[in-house]
C-alpha positions as CSV (number, residue, x, y, z in Angstrom):
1,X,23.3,5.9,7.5
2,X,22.2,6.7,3.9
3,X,20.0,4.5,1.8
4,X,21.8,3.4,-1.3
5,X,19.5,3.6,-4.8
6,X,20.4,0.0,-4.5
7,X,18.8,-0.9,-1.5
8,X,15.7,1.7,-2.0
9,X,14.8,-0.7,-4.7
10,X,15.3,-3.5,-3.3
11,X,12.6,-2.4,0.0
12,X,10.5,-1.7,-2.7
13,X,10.4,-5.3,-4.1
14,X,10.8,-6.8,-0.5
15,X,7.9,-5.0,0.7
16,X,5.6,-5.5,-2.0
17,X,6.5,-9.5,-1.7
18,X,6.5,-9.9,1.7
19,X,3.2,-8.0,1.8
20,X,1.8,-10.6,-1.0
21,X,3.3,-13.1,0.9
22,X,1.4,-12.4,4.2
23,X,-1.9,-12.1,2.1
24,X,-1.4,-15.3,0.2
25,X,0.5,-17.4,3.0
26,X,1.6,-15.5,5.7
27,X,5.1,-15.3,6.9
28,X,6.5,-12.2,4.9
29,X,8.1,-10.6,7.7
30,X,10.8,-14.1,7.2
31,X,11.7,-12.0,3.8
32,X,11.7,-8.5,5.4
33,X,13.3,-8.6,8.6
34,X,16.7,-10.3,7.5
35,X,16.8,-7.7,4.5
36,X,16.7,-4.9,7.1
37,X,18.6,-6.4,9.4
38,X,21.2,-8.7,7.8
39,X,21.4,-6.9,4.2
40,X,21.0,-3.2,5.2
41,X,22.8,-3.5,8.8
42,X,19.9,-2.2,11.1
43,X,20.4,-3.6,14.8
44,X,17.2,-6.1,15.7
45,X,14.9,-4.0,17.8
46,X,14.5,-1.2,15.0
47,X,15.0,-3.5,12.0
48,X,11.7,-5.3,13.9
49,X,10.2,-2.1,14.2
50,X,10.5,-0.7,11.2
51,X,9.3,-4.2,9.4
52,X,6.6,-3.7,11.3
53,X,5.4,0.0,10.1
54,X,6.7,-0.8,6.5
55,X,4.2,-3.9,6.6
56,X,0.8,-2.6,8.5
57,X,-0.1,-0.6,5.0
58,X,0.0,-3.7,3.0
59,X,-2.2,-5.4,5.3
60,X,-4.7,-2.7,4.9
61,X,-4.9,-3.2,0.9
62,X,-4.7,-7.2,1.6
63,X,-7.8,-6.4,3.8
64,X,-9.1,-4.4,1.0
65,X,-8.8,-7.7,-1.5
66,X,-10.3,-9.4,1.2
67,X,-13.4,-7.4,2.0
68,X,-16.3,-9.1,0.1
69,X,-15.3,-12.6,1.9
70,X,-16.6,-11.8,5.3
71,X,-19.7,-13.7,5.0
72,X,-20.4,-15.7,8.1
73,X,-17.4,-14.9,10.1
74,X,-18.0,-10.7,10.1
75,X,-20.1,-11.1,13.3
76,X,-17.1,-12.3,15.2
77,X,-15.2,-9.0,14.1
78,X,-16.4,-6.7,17.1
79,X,-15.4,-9.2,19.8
80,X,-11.9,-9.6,18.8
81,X,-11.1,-6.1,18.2
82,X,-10.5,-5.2,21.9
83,X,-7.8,-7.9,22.9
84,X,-6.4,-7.5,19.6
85,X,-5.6,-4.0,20.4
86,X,-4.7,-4.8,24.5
87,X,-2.7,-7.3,22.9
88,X,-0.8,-5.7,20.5
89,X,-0.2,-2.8,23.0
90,X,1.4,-5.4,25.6
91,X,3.4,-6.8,22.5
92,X,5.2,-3.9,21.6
93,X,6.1,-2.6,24.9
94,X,7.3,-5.7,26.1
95,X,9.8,-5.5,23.0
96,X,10.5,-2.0,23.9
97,X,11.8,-3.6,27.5
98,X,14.1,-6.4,26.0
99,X,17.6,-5.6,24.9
100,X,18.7,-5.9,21.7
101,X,21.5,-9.0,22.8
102,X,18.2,-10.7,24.6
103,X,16.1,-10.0,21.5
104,X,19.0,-11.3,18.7
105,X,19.1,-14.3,20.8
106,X,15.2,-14.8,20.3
107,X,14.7,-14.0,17.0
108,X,16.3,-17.6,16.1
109,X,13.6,-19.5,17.7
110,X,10.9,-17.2,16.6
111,X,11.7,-17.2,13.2
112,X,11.8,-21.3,13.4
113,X,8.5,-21.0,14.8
114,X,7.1,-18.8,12.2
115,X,8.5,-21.5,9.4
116,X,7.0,-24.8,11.3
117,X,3.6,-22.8,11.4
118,X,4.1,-22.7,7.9
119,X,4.2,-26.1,7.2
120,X,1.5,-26.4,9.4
121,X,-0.7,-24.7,7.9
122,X,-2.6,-27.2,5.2
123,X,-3.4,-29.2,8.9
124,X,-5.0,-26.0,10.2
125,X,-6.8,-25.4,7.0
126,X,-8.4,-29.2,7.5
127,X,-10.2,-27.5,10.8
128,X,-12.0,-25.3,9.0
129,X,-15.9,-25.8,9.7
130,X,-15.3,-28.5,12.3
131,X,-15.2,-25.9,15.3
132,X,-14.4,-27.7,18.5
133,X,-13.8,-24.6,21.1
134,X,-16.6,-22.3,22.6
135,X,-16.6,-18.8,20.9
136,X,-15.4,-17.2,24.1
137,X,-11.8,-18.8,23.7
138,X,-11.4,-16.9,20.8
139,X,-11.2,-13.5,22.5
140,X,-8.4,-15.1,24.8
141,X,-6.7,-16.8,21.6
142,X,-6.1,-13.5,19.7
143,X,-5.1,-11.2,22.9
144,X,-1.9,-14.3,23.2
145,X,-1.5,-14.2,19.4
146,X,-1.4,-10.1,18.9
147,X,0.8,-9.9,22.1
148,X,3.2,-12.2,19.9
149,X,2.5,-10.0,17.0
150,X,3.2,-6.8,18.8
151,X,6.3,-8.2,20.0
152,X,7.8,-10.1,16.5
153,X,5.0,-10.6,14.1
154,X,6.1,-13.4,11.5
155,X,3.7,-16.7,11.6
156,X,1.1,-14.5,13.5
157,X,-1.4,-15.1,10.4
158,X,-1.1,-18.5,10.8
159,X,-2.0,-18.7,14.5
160,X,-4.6,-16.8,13.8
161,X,-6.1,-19.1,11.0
162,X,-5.5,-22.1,13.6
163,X,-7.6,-20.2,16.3
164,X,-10.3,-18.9,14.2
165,X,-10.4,-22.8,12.1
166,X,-11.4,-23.6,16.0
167,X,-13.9,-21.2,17.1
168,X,-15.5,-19.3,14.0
169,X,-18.1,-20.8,11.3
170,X,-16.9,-19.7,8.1
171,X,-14.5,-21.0,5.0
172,X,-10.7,-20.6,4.5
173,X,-11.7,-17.5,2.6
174,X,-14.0,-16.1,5.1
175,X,-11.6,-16.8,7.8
176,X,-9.0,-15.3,6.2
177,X,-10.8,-12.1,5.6
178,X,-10.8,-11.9,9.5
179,X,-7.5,-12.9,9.8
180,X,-6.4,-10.3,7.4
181,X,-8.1,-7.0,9.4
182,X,-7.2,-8.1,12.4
183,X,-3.6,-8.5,11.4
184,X,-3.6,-4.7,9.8
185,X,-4.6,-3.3,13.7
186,X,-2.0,-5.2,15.1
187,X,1.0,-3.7,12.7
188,X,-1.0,-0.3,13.0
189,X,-1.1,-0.4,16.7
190,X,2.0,-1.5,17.2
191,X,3.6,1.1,15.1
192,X,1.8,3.3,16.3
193,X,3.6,2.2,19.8
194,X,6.8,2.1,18.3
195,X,6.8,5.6,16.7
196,X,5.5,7.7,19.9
197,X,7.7,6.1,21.9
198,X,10.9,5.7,20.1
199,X,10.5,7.9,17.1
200,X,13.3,8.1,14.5
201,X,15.7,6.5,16.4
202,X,13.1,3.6,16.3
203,X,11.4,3.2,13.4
204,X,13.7,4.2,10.4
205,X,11.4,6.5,8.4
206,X,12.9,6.2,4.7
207,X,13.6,2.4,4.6
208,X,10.1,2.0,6.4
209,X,8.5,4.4,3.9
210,X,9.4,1.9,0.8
211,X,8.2,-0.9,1.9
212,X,5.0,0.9,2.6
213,X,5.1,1.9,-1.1
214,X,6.2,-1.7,-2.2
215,X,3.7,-3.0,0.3
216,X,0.6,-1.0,-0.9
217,X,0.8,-2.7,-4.6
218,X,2.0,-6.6,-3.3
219,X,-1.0,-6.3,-0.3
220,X,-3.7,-5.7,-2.8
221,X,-2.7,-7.6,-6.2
222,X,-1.8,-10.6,-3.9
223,X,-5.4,-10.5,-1.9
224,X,-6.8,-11.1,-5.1
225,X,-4.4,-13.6,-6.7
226,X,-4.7,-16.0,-3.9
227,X,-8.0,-16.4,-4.2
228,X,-7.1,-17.8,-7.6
229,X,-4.4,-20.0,-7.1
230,X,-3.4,-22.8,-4.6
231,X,0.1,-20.9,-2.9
232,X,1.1,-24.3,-1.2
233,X,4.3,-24.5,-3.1
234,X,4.4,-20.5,-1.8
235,X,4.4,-21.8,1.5
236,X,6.8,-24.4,1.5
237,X,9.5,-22.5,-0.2
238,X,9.5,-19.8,2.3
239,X,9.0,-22.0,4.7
240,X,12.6,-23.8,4.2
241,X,13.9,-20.4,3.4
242,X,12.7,-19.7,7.1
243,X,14.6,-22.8,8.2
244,X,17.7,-21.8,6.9
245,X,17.3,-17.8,8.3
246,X,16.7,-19.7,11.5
247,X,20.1,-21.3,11.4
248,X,21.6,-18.3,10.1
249,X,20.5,-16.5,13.2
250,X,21.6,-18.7,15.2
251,X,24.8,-18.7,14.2
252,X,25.2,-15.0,14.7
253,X,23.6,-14.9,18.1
254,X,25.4,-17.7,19.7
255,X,28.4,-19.0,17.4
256,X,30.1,-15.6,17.1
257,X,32.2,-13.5,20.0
């Protein structure tokens, strides 16, 4: 099915948002999978899919914006790559194994779950430097959190901020330059999963091409802006904007046929 100029445009502006949104709040992918899905018409499993390719570059240039922050939390970085990966891996097959009915009837529930991390998030935040888990956990933490990633991806950032608020030393900032990498090698990895298996068929290559290109701008201008401003109003809006894609889903998984 062709892409209409109208809806090239619009991936543009949904991926350079929701790719802002993920580096200043998280939860972009509650902007960018109902526009592929509900506005454009692509069936859940490769509307997912493709989010999730159209997304990974904008994490790289968030990760970019983010890449003088490290500071005490860079040491952590070579222990969490490995179950990030295995995690990610596991993520994406397992989606690759669920049928699209049994996925539209999840996607509901994990988009609620995405939004009420959301609002959680100032809570998390409060954690910061008062780490009350042995350093080990973390490892197990992010292999659970990139599994969820490589399967649906929205609200992953902010379980990630909860588990490194836990286990790491470091500030919101230097957390979330972690948070930020590790999120890129989950989208790559999974993409990566998603293309060699299902190819085309999968991963729709023109609609996930513009939100790369919208991605790659919204990723890196945002990394820096939020280090500037407060995005707690951000978070809320798209938070009850998650609520009300929740219902929405639901509706159309269980209240229809």
């Amino acid at each position: 099915m062709a892409v209409t100029a109208l809806e090239g445009v619009g991936l543009v502006i949904v991926g350079a948002i929701a790719s802002g949104i993920n580096a200043v709040a998280g939860g972009g992918s509650l902007l960018s999978y109902p526009y592929l899905n509900v506005f454009m018409g692509i069936p859940a499993i490769p509307a997912n899919a493709t989010n999730s390719v159209g997304l990974w570059p904008g994490s790289l240039t968030g990760g970019l914006g983010f890449l003088k922050r490290f500071g005490k939390t860079r040491k952590y970085l070579p222990a969490m790559i490995p179950p990030t990966i295995l995690g990610s891996i596991a993520g994406a097959i397992l989606l690759l194994n669920t049928t699209d009915k049994a996925f539209r009837q999840a996607i509901p529930f994990l988009i609620l779950l995405a939004a009420v991390l959301l609002l959680l998030q100032p809570k998390v935040k409060k954690l910061v430097g008062h780490r009350a888990l042995p350093v080990w956990v973390a490892p197990v933490l992010q292999f659970l959190v990139a599994l969820y990633g490589g399967f649906f991806g929205a609200g992953m950032g902010i379980m990630m901020l909860a588990c490194f608020a836990l286990t790491m030393e470091g500030d919101i900032h230097e957390i979330n330059a972690v948070k930020n990498w590790l999120g890129l090698i989950i989208n790559f990895v999974c993409s990566g999963v998603f293309i060699y298996q299902g190819g085309s068929s999968l991963v729709r290559p023109l609609e996930g091409g513009l939100l790369i290109f919208g991605g790659l701008i919204g990723g890196y201008l945002a990394a820096h802006a939020s280090q500037r401003f407060d995005p707690d109003k951000l978070r809320n809006a798209i938070a009850v904007y998650g609520v009300g894609m929740a219902a929405y889903f639901m509706w159309r998984a269980f209240g229809v046929g």
